[in-house]
N, C-alpha and C positions, 0 to 999 in steps of 0.2 A: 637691169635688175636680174634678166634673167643670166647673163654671166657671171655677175656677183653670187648668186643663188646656188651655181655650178661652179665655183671657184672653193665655196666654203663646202658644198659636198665632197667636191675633191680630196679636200685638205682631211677632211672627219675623218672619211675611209680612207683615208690615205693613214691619217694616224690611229685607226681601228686596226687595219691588217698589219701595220707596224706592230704594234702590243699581243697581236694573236701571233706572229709566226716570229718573233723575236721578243721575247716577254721579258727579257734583260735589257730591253732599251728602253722600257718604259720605267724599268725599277731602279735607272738610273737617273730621272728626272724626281725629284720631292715633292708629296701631296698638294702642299703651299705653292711652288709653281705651276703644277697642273691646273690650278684653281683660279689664279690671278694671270695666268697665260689665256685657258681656254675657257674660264666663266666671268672676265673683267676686260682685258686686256681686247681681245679678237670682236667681244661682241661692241664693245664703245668702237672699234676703229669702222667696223661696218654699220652702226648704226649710223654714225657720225659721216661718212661718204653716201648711203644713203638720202639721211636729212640733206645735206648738202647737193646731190642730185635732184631731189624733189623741189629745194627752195628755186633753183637755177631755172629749175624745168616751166616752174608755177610762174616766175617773173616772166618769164618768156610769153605763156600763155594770156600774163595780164595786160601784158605792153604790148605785145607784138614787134613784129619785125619793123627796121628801119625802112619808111618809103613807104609806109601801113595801108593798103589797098584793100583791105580785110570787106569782106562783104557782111551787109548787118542783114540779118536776120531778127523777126519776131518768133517766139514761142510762147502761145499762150494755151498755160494748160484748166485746163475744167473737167469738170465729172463726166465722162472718165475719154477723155479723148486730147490731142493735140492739135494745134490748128498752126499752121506755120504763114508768116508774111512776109513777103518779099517786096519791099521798098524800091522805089525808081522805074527805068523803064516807059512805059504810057499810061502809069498808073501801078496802084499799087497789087499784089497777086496772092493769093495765098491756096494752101492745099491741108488738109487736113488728112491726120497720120503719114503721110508720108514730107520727110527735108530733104528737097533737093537742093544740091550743093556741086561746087565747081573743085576738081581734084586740083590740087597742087597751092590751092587759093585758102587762106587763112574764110574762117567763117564766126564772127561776130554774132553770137546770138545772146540775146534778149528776155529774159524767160519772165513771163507774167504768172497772174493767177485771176481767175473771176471770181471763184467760190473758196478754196482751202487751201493748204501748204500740198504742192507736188513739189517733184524733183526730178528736172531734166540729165538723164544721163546717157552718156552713146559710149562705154566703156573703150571702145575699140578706138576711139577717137580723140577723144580728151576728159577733162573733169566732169565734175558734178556738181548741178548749182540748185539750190532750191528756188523756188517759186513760187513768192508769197503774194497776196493779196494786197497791193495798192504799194506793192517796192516795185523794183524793174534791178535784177541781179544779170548779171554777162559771167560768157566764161567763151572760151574761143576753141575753136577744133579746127580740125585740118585730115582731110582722105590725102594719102601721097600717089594712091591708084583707083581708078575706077571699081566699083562695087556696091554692095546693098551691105549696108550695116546696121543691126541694131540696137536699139534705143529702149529705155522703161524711165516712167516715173519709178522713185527710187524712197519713195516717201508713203507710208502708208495712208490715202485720201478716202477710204472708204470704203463699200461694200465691189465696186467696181475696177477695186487696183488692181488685180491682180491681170486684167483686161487691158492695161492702161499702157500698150505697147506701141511706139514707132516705127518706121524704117528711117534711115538716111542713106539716099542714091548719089552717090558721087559718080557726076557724069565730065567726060570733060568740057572745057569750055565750051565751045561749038553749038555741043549738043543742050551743055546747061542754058546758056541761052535760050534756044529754041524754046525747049521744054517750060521755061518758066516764063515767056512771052504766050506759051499756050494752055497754062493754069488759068481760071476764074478769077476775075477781078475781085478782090476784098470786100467785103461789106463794109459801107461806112458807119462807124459808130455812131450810138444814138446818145444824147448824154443821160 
């Protein structure tokens, strides 16, 4: 996007300083073409390659890759905090505000709600999925480098959102391991 973004600036000033230092090549093109060139034409063919980049991008994120090894993650969000589970292992793990996660490895998450509409987002990493109260919505992210990324409910839940901040630590494997064999076992739900 950010090429495209910088392709079509190009092009503007590019036919901005054309019209200021040569004003006879602009007044050789007719009103009706300037209009149906540059306010019809130019914006459909980039929206249309945009949608088309977006649909591609989303399918991908929904399915996953072929051989889908994607690690599942829980996300359950409540006022005003996130609690993250980690399945398998010798039981199950979880850490609250902060997602640890394995670089390079697709990640499967889960997103709940106990009490109202949140919404898990990690901008830097993939979509955004809301998190309702008694559904279970996925969306999938992926770190291609180690680092601390973050995260916000994205969704207005109350007196406390604006608080309602995560981290995501993309470590690599090795160390993902480690570190999520040495989170606190999960609490077992009560019904």
């Amino acid at each position: 996007m950010l090429a495209g973004a910088a392709a079509i600036f190009l092009l503007v000033l590019g036919l901005f300083l054309l019209v200021l230092y040569r004003p006879q090549a602009g007044r050789r093109v007719s009103a009706a073409r300037w209009i149906w060139t540059g306010g019809v034409i130019l914006p459909f063919a980039t929206l249309t390659a945009l949608i088309g980049f977006g649909l591609l991008s989303g399918e991908t994120l929904l399915k996953g890759e072929a051989g889908d090894d994607a690690l599942d993650v829980e996300a359950r969000g409540r006022m005003w905090v996130w609690e993250f589970r980690y399945a398998g292992m010798d039981g199950a793990r979880s850490s609250e505000g902060v997602l640890h996660i394995p670089v390079g490895r697709e990640v499967r998450v889960t997103a709940t709600s106990g009490d109202v509409i949140h919404s898990f987002w990690v901008p830097r990493l993939g979509g955004k999925i809301d998190a309702t109260p008694g559904h279970a919505a996925r969306v999938r992210i992926k770190a291609d480098r180690p680092g601390v990324y973050g995260g916000v409910c994205a969704e207005y839940c109350g007196t406390g959102h604006a608080g309602m901040r995560f981290t995501v630590e993309a470590h690599p494997a090795g160390a993902f391991d480690a570190i999520v064999a040495g989170l606190p076992r999960a609490e077992e739900e009560t019904p």
